[in-house]
C-alpha positions as CSV (number, residue, x, y, z in Angstrom):
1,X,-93.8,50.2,0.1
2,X,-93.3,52.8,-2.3
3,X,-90.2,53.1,-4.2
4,X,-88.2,52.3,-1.4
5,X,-87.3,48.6,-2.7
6,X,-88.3,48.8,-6.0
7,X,-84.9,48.7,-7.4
8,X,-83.8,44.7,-7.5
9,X,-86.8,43.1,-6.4
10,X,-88.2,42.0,-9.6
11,X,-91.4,40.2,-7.8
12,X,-91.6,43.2,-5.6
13,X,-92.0,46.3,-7.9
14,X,-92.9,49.6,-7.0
15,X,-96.2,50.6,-7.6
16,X,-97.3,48.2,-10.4
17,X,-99.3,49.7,-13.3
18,X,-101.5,46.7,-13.8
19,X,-104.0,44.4,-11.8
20,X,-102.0,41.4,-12.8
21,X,-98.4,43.1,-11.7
22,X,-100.8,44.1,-8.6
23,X,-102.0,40.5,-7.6
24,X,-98.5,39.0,-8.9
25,X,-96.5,41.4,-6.2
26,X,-99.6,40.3,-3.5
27,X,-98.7,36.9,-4.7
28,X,-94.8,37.2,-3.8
29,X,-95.3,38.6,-0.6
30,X,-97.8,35.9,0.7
31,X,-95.1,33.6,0.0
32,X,-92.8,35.7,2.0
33,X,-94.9,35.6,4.7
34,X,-95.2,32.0,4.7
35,X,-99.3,32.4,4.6
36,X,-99.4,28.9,2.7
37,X,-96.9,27.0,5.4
38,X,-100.3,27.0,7.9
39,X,-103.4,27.6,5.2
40,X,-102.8,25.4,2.9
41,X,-103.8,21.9,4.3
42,X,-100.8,19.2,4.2
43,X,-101.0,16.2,1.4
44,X,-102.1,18.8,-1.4
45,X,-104.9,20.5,-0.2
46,X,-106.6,23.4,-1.8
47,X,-104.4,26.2,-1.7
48,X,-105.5,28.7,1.5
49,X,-108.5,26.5,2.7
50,X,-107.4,26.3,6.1
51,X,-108.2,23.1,8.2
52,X,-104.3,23.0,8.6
53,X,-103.9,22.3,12.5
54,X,-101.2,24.5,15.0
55,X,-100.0,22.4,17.9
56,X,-100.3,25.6,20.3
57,X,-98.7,25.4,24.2
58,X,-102.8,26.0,24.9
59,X,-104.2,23.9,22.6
60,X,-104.7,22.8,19.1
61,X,-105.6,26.0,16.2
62,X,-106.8,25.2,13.0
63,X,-106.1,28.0,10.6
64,X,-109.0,29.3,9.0
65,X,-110.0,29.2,5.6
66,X,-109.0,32.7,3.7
67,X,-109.6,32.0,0.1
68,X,-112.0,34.3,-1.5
69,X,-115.2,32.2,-0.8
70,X,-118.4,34.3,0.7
71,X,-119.7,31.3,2.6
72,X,-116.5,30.0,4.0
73,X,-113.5,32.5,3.1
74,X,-112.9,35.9,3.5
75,X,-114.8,37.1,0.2
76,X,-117.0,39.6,2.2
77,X,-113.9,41.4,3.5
78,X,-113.7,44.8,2.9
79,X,-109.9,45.7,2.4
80,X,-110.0,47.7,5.4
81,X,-111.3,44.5,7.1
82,X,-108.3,42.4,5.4
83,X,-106.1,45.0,6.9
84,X,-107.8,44.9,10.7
85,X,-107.4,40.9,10.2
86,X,-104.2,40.7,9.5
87,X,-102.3,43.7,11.0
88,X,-104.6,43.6,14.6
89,X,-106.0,39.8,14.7
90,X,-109.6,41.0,14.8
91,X,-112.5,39.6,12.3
92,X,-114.8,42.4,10.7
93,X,-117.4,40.2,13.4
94,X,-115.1,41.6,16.1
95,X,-113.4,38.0,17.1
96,X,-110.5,38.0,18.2
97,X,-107.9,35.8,16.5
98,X,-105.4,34.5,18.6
99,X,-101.5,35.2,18.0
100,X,-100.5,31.8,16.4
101,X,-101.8,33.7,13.2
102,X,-98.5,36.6,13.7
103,X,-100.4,39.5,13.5
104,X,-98.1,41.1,16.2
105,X,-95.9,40.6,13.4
106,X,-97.8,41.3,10.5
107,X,-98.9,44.8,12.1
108,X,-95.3,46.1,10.4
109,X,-96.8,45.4,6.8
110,X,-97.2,48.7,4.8
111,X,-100.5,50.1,3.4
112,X,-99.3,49.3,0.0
113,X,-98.0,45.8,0.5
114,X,-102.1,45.4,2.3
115,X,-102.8,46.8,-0.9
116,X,-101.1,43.9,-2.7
117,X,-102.0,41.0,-0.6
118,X,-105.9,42.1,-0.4
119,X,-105.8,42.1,-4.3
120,X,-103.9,38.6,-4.6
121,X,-106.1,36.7,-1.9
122,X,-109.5,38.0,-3.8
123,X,-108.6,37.6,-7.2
124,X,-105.1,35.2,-7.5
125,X,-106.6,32.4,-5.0
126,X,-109.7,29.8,-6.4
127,X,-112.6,30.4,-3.6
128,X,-113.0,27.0,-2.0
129,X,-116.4,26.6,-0.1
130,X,-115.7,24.2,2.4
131,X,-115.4,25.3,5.7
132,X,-112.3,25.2,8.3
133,X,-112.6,23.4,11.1
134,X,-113.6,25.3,13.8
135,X,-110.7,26.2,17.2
136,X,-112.3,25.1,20.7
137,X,-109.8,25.7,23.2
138,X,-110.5,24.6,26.6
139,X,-111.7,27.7,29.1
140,X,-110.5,30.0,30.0
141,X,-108.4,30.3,26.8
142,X,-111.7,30.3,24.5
143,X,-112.8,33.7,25.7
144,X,-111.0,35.4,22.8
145,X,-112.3,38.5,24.4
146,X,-109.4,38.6,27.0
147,X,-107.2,38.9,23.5
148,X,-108.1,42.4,23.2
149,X,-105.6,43.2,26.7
150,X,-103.0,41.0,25.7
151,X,-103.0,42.9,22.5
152,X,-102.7,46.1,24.1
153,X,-99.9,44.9,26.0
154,X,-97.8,43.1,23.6
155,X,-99.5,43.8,19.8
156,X,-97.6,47.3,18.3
157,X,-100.3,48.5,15.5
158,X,-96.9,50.2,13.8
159,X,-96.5,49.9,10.4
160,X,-93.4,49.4,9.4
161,X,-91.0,52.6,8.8
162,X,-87.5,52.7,7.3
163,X,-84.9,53.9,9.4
164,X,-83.2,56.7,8.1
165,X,-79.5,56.7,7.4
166,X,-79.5,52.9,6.7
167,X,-79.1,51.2,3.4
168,X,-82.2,50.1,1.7
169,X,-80.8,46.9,1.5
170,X,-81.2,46.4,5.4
171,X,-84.4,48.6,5.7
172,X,-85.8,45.6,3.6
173,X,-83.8,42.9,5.4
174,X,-85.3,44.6,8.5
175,X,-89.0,44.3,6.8
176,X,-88.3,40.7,5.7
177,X,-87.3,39.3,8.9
178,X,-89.7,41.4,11.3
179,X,-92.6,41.3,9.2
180,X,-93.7,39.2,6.3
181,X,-91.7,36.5,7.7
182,X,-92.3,36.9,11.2
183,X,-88.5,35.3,12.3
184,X,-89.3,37.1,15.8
185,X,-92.3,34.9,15.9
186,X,-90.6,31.7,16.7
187,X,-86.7,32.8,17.5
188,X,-87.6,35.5,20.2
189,X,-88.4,34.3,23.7
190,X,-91.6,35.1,25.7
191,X,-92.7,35.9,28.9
192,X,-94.7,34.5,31.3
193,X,-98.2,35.6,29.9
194,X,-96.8,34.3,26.2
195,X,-96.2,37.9,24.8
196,X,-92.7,38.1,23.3
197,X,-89.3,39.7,25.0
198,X,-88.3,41.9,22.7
199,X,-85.1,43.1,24.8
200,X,-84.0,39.5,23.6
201,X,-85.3,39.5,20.2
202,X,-84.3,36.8,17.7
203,X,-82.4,35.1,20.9
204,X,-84.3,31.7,20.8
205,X,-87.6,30.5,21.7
206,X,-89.1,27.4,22.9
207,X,-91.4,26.1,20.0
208,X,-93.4,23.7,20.9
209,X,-92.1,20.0,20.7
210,X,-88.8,22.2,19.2
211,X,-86.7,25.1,19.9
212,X,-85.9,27.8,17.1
213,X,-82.2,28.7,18.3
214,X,-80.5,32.2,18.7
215,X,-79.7,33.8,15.1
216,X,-78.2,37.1,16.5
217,X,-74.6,37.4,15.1
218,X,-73.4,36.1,18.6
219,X,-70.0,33.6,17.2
220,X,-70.9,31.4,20.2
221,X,-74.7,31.5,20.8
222,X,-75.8,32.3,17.6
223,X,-74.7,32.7,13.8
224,X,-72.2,35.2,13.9
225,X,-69.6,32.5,12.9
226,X,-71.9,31.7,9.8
227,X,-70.8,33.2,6.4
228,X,-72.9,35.3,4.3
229,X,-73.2,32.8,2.1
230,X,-74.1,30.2,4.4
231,X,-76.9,32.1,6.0
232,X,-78.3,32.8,2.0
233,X,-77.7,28.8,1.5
234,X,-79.4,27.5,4.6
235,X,-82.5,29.9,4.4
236,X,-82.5,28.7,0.3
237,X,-82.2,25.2,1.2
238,X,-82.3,23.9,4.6
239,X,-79.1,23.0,4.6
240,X,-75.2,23.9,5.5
241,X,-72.4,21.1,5.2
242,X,-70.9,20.5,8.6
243,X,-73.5,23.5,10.6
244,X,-77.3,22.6,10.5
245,X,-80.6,21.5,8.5
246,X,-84.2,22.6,8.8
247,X,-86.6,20.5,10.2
248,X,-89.5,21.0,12.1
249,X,-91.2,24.5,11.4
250,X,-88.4,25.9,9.8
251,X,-88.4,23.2,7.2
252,X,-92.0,24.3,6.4
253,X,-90.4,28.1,6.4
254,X,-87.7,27.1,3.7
255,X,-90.0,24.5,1.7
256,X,-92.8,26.7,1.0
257,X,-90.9,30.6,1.7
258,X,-87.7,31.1,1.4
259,X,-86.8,28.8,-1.2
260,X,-88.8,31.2,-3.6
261,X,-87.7,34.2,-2.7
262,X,-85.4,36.6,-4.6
263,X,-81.8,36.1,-4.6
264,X,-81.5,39.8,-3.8
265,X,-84.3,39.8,-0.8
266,X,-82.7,36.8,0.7
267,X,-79.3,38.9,0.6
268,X,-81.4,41.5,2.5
269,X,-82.3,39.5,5.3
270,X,-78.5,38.1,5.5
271,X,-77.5,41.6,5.6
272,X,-79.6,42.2,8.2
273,X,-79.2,39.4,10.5
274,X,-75.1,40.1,10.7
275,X,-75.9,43.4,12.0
276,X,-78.2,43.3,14.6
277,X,-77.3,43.0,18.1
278,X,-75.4,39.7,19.0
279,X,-76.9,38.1,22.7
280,X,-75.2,35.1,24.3
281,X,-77.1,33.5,26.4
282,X,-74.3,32.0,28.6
283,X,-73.1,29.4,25.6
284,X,-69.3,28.0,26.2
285,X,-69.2,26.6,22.9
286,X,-70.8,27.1,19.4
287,X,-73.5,24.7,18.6
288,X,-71.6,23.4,15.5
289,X,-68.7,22.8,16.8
290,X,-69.0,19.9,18.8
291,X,-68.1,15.9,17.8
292,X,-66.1,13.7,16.1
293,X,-66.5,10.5,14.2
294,X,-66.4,7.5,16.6
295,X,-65.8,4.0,16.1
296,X,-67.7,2.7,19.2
297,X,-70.8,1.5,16.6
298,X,-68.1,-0.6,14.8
299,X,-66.1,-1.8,17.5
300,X,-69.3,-3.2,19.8
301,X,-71.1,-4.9,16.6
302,X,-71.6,-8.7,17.1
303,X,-71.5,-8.2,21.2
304,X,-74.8,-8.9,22.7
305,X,-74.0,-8.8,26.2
306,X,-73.3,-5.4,28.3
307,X,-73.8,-3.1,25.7
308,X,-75.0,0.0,25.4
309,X,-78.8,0.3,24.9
310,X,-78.5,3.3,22.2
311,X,-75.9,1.4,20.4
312,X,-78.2,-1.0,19.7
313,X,-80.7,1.7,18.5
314,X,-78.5,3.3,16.8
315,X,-76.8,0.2,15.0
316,X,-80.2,-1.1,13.9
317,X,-82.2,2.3,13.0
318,X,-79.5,4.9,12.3
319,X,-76.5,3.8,11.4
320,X,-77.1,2.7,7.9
321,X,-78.0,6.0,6.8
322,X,-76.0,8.7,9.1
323,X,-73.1,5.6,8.7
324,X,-70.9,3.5,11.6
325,X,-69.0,6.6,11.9
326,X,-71.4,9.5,12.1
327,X,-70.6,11.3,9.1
328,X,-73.1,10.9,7.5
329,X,-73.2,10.7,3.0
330,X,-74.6,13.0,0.8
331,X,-78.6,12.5,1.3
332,X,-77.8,12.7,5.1
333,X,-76.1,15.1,7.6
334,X,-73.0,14.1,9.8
335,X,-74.3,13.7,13.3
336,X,-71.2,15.7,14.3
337,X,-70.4,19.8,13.9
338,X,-74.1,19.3,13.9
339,X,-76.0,22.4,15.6
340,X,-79.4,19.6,16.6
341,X,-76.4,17.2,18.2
342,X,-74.5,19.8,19.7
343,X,-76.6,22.1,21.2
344,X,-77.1,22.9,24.6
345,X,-80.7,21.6,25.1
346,X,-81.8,18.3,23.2
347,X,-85.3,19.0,22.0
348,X,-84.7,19.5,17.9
349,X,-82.4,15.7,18.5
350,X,-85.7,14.3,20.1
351,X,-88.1,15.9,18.0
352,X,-86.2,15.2,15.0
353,X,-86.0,11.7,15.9
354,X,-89.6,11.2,17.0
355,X,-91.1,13.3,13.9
356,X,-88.9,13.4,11.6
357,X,-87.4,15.3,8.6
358,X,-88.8,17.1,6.0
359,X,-88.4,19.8,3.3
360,X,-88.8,19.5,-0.7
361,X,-86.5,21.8,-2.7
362,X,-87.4,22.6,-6.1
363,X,-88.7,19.0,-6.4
364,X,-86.3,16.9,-4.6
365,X,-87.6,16.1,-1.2
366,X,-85.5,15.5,1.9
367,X,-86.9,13.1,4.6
368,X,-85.5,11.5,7.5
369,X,-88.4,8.8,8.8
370,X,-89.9,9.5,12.0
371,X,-89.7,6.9,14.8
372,X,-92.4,8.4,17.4
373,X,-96.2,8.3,16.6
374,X,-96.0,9.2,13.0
375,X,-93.9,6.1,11.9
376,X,-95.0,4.4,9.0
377,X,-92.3,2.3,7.4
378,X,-89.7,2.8,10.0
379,X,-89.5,0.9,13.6
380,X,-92.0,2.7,16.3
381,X,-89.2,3.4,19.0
382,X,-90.7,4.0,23.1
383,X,-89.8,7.0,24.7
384,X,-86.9,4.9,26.8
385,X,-85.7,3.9,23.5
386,X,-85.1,7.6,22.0
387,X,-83.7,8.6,25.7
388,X,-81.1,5.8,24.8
389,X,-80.6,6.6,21.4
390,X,-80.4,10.4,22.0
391,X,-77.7,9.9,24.7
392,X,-75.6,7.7,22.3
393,X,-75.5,10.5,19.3
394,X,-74.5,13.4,22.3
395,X,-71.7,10.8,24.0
396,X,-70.2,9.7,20.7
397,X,-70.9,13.1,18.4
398,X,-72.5,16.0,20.1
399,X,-72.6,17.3,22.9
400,X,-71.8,14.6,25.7
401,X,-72.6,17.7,28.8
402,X,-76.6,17.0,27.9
403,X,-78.5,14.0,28.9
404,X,-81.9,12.7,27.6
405,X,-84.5,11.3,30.0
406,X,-87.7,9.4,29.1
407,X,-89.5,12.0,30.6
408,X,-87.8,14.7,28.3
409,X,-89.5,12.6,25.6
410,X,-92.3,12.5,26.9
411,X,-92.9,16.0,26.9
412,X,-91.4,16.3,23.5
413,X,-93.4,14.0,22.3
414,X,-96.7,15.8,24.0
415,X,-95.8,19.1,22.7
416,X,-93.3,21.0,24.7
417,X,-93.1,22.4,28.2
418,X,-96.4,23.5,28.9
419,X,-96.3,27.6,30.0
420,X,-97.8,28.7,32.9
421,X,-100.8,29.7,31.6
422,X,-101.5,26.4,30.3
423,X,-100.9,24.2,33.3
424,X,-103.2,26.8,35.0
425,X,-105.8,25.5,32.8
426,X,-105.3,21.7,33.5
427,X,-108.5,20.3,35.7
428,X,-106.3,19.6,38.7
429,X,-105.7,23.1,39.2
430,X,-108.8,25.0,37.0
431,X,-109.9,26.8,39.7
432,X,-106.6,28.2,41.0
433,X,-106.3,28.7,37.4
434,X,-109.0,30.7,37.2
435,X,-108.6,32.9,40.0
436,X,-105.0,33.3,38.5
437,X,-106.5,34.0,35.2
438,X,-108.8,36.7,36.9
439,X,-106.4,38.5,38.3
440,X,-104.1,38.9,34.9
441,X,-107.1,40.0,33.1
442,X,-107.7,42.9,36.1
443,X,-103.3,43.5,36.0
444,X,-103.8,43.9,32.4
445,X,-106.4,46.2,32.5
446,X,-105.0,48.2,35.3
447,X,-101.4,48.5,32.6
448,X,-103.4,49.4,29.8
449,X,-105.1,52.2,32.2
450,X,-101.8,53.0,32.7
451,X,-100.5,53.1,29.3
452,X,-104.2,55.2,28.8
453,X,-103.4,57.7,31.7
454,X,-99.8,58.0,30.4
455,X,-100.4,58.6,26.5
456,X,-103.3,61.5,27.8
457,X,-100.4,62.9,29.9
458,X,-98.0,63.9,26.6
């Protein structure tokens, strides 16, 4: 990175003298690339030693284990094979990885940064010698082989470049939210063959069983009517008073990220976020905007006849901690000017609901029980109950235009809308899948022939 960002980053210096400045810097930026949110097993697990399992639209990952072991990590790497892993998602065996590890992301790391990680994953992390479990996804998605198209396609191999005439301040924003921490990952849409749409970057994607919403400074659809300092506070802590709260995989991208990151780099990113280009996606209304308190939980307690079915969820599950009236106390958000509640689609509400809530920060964890599958101590609600419940919280404090069906939670609940390519690969169609599948694999080749013919051209 050179000496580019040297000046304020304290964690980040400049061309450190020292292997212990050199493994401390590879240190920071692993952290800012969130590499311990998926290789670091849940429930204290040995730090990088994989195992940790990625709900993926095609199936489950388990990220592999990269401490420095030589039976079971990376140890044998070469750091010109660490770089190939993590900038091109390919193994020094050739394997493909597939892009739930962000390498289309990670490709915009610098040589030096490389530099940094390669020395911090070999000599700051404890080798552990257990082995990940291994990823089987169901044909045709386990030929990783068909990776190496899609990569040519959709994978940049660019490292990342400061743009002249711009402040280092957002050249490093720029290189904090497009790279080590991958925002475009999750926030930017994709395409029918899963590769991301980049003429909407940072516009919202679908996530799984959630949705990581539009942070382009759009004052409707996104964050443009956010404060500097809210942006700094929410990506610090998860939370802003009266706007939103991490949950989900963004709770796992404060809790074990953003949280520790420099004052001055989180700055950066805010910087950078305000200025990029804002995108509304057709949004009426702002996100946080929407609701009031209600009396209606009040006023129908003690009535047992002709009431609402998600009052009586509500009044029995919810109200004693997000209160009668829906706003909420000070270990809880107000279910109005709420971004989950007031949002255009309801699948952080449901997910949020039937998984629940939670983030530590610096020590003091924040949890809101889950109710679906995962519920321990708190009532197991159906799928026609959180349908009820979720239409309650929208009528009386969100936004009432949505509606929640049982099959939305259902499909919540499963994982998400499945993409094309994954109901392709469901037995009822696998062979229509398959020819399908065929032909991508010849389109693909015939547009990186194309790309091939083009490049020879200039």
């Amino acid at each position: 990175m050179g000496t580019l960002f040297a000046t304020g980053f304290n964690a980040v210096a400049a061309d450190p003298t020292s292997p212990e400045d050199l493994i401390a810097k590879g240190h920071y930026l692993a952290v800012a690339a969130d590499c311990g949110a998926c290789h670091t097993p849940p429930k204290e697990g040995a730090a990088m030693s994989g195992g940790y399992a990625i709900q993926s639209p095609l199936g489950t990952i388990y990220a592999s284990n990269i401490t420095p072991s030589k039976t079971a990590g990376i140890g044998n790497y070469t750091e010109q094979d660490f770089a190939r892993a993590v900038r091109d998602g390919v193994t020094p065996q050739g394997e493909n990885l597939y892009p739930a590890m962000p390498y289309t992301s990670y490709a915009r790391i610098t040589d030096e940064d490389i530099h940094a990680l390669y020395a911090y994953f070999m000599h700051g992390v404890a080798p552990v010698d257990t082995p990940s479990t291994q990823t089987h996804l169901p044909f045709p998605f386990n030929i990783r082989s068909s990776m190496a198209l899609w990569n040519t396609l959709f994978a940049t191999h660019q490292p990342f470049k400061p743009t002249a005439n711009r402040s280092a301040e957002l050249n490093r924003g720029d290189y904090l939210v497009n790279a080590l921490a991958h925002c475009d990952t999750c926030h930017t849409p994709r395409n029918a063959l899963m590769g991301q749409d980049d003429s909407k970057a940072l516009s919202g994607g679908e996530l799984g069983s959630w949705y990581a919403p539009n942070i382009t400074p759009d004052k409707v659809a996104g964050i443009g009517s956010w404060s500097g300092n809210d942006l700094a506070a929410y990506l610090k802590t998860g939370h802003v008073t009266g706007k939103a709260q991490a949950a989900g995989p963004m709770a796992e991208a404060v809790e074990h990220s953003f949280q520790h990151l420099d004052d001055a780099d989180i700055r950066a990113m805010v910087a950078y976020l305000q200025q990029i280009p804002a995108i509304n996606n057709g949004e009426k209304k702002s996100r946080d905007s929407f609701g009031q308190p209600s009396t209606s939980e009040s006023q129908l307690r003690g009535l047992t006849e002709n009431v609402d079915a998600g009052w009586k969820v509500y009044s029995g599950s919810c109200a004693n901690c997000h209160q009668a009236d829906g706003q909420g106390n000070a270990h809880y958000p107000s279910l109005f000017n709420n971004s989950a509640t007031g949002a255009d689609r309801p699948d952080n509400l449901v997910a949020a609901i039937l998984f629940g809530v939670s983030r530590d920060i610096k020590g003091n964890p924040i949890a809101m029980p889950a109710f679906g599958p995962e519920a321990n101590f708190s009532e197991r609600l159906t799928d026609r109950q959180i349908a009820d419940v979720s239409n309650y919280v929208l009528k009386h404090y969100g936004n009432a235009q949505v509606t929640v069906t049982e099959d939305n939670v259902r499909t919540i609940r499963e994982g998400g809308e499945k993409p094309l390519l994954a109901k392709l690969a469901q037995p009822s169609s696998l062979i229509i899948g398959v020819v399908i599948f065929a032909l991508i694999l010849l389109a693909l080749g015939f547009g990186v022939a194309k790309r091939r013919r083009k490049h020879a051209a200039q």
